[in-house]
DRENMAR-512050 format. One record per residue (C-alpha): residue in three letters; x, y, z. Coordinates in steps of 0.25 Angstrom, whole numbers. Layout:
<rec><residuo>ALA</residuo><c1>X</c1><c2>Y</c2><c3>Z</c3></rec>
...
END
This chain:
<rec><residuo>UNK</residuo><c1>-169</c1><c2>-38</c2><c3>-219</c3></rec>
<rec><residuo>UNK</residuo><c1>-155</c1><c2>-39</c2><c3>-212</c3></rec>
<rec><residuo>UNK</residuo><c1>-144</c1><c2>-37</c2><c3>-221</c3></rec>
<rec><residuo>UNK</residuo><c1>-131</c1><c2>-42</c2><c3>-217</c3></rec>
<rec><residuo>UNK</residuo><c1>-120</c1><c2>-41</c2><c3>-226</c3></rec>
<rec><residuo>UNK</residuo><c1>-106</c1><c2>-47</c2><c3>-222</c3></rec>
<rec><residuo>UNK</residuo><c1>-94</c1><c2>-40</c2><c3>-228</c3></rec>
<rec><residuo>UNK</residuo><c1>-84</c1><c2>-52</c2><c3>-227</c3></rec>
<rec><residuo>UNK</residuo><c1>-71</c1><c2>-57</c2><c3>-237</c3></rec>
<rec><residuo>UNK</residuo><c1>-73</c1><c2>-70</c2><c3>-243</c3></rec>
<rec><residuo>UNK</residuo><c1>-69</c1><c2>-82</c2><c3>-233</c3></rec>
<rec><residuo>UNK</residuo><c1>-70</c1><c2>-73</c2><c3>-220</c3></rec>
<rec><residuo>UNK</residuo><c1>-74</c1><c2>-84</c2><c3>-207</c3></rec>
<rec><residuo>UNK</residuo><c1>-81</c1><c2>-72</c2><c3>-200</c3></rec>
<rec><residuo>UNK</residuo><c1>-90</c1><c2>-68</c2><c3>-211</c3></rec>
<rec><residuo>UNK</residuo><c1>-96</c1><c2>-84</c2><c3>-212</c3></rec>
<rec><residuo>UNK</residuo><c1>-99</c1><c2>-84</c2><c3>-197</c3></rec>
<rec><residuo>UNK</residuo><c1>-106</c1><c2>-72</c2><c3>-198</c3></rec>
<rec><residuo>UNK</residuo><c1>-112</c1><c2>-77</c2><c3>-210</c3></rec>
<rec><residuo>UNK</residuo><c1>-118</c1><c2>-90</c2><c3>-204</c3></rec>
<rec><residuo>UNK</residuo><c1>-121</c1><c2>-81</c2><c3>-191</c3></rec>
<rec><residuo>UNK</residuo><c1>-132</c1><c2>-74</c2><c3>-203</c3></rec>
<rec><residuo>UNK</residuo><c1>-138</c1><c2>-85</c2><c3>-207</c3></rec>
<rec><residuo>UNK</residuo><c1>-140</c1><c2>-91</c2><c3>-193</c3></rec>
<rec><residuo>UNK</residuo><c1>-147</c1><c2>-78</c2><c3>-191</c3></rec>
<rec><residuo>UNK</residuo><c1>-156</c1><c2>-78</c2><c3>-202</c3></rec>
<rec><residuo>UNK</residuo><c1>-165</c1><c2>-87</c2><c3>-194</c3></rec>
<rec><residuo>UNK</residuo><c1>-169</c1><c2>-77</c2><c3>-185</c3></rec>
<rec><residuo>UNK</residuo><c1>-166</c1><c2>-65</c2><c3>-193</c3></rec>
<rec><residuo>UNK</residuo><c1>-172</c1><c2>-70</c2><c3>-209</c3></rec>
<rec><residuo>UNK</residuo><c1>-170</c1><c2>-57</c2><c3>-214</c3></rec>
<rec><residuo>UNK</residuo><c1>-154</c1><c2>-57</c2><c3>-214</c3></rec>
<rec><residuo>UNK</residuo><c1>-148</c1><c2>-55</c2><c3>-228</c3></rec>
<rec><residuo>UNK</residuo><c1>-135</c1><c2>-58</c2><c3>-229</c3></rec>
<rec><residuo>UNK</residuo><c1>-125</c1><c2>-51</c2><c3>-239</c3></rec>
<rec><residuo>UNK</residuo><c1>-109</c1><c2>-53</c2><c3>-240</c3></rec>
<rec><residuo>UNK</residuo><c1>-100</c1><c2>-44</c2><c3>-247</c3></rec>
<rec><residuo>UNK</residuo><c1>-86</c1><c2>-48</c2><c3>-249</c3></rec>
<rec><residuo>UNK</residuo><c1>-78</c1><c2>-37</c2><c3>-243</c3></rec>
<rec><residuo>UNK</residuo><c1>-68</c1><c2>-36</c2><c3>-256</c3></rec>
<rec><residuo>UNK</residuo><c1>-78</c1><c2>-32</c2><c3>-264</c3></rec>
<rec><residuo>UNK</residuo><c1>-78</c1><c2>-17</c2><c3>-267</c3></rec>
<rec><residuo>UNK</residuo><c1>-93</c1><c2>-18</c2><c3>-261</c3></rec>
<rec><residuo>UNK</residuo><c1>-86</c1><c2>-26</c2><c3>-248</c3></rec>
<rec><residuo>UNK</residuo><c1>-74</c1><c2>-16</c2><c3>-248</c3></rec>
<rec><residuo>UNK</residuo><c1>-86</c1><c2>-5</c2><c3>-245</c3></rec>
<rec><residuo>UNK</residuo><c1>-94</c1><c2>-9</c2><c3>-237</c3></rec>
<rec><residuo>UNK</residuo><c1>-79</c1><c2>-13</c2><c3>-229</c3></rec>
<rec><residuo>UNK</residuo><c1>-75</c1><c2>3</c2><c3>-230</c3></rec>
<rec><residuo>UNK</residuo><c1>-87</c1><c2>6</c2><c3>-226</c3></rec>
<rec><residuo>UNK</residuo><c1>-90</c1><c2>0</c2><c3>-214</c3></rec>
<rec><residuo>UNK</residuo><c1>-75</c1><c2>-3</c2><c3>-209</c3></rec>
<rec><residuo>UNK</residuo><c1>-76</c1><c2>-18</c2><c3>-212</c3></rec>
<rec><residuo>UNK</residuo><c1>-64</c1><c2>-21</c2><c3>-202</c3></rec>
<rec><residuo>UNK</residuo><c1>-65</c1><c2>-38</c2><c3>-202</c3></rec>
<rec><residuo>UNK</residuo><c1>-75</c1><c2>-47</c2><c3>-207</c3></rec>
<rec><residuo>UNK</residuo><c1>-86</c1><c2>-46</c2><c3>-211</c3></rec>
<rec><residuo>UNK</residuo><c1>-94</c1><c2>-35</c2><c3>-210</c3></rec>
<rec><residuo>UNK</residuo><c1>-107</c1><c2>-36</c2><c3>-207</c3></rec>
<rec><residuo>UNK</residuo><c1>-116</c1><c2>-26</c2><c3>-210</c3></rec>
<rec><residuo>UNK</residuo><c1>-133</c1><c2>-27</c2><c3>-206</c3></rec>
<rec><residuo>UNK</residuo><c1>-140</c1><c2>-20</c2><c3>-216</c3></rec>
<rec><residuo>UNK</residuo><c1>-131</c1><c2>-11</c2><c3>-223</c3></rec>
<rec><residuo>UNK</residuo><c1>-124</c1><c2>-6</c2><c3>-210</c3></rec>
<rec><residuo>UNK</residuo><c1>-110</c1><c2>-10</c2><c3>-203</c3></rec>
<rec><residuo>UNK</residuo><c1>-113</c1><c2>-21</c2><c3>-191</c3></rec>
<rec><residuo>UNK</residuo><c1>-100</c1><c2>-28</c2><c3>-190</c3></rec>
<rec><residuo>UNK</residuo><c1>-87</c1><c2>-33</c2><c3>-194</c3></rec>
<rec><residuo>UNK</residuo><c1>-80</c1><c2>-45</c2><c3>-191</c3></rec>
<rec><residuo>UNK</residuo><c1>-91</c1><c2>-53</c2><c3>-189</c3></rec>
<rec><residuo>UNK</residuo><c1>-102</c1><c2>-54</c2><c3>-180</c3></rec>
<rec><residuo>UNK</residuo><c1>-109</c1><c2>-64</c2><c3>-169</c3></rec>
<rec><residuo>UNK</residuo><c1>-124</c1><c2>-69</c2><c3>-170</c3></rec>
<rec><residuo>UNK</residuo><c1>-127</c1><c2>-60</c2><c3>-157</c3></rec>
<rec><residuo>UNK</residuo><c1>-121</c1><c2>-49</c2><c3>-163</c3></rec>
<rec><residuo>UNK</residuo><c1>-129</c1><c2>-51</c2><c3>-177</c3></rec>
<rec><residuo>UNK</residuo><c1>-141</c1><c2>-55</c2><c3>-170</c3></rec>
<rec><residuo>UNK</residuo><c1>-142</c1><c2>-43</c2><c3>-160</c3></rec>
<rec><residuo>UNK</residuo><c1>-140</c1><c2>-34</c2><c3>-173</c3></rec>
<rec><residuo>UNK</residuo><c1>-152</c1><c2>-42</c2><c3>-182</c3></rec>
<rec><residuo>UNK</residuo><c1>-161</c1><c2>-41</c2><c3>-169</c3></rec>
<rec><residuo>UNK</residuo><c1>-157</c1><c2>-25</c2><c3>-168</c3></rec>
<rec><residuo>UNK</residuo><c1>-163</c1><c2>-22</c2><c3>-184</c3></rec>
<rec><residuo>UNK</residuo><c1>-176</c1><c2>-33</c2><c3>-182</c3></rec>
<rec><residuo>UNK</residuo><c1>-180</c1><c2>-24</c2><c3>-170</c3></rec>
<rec><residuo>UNK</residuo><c1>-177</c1><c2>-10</c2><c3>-179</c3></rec>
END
């Protein structure tokens, strides 16, 4: 399993493209789960001060900090490819 979890505000253009960016992945990559947590929620807010969320979203793969701001198909791809080969 790949968890990716996007720490996003509601209505953020950014965190939809990375979201369709996902789900255009999952054909190659089945095991990606998907969470979002709305960054205003005390949960969000944490996970914010914790791994200096500067912009969104956050994108973390499997629990740990990968990005913030977004992130390309390449970028996202190279990064599945890394943990299928662990």
């Amino acid at each position: 399993m790949i968890k990716v979890t996007l720490v996003r505000p509601d209505g953020c253009h950014h965190c939809k493209e990375v979201k369709n960016t996902l789900e255009n992945l999952k054909e190659d990559f089945p095991d990606i789960v998907l969470e979002e947590i709305d960054m205003v929620t005390p949960e969000g807010q944490a996970l914010v001060q914790k791994h200096h969320i500067l912009s969104s979203p956050g994108i973390l793969i499997n629990n740990e900090f990968f990005s913030f701001g977004g992130a390309t198909e390449k970028e996202l791809r190279k990064k599945f490819s890394e943990i299928k080969k662990d």
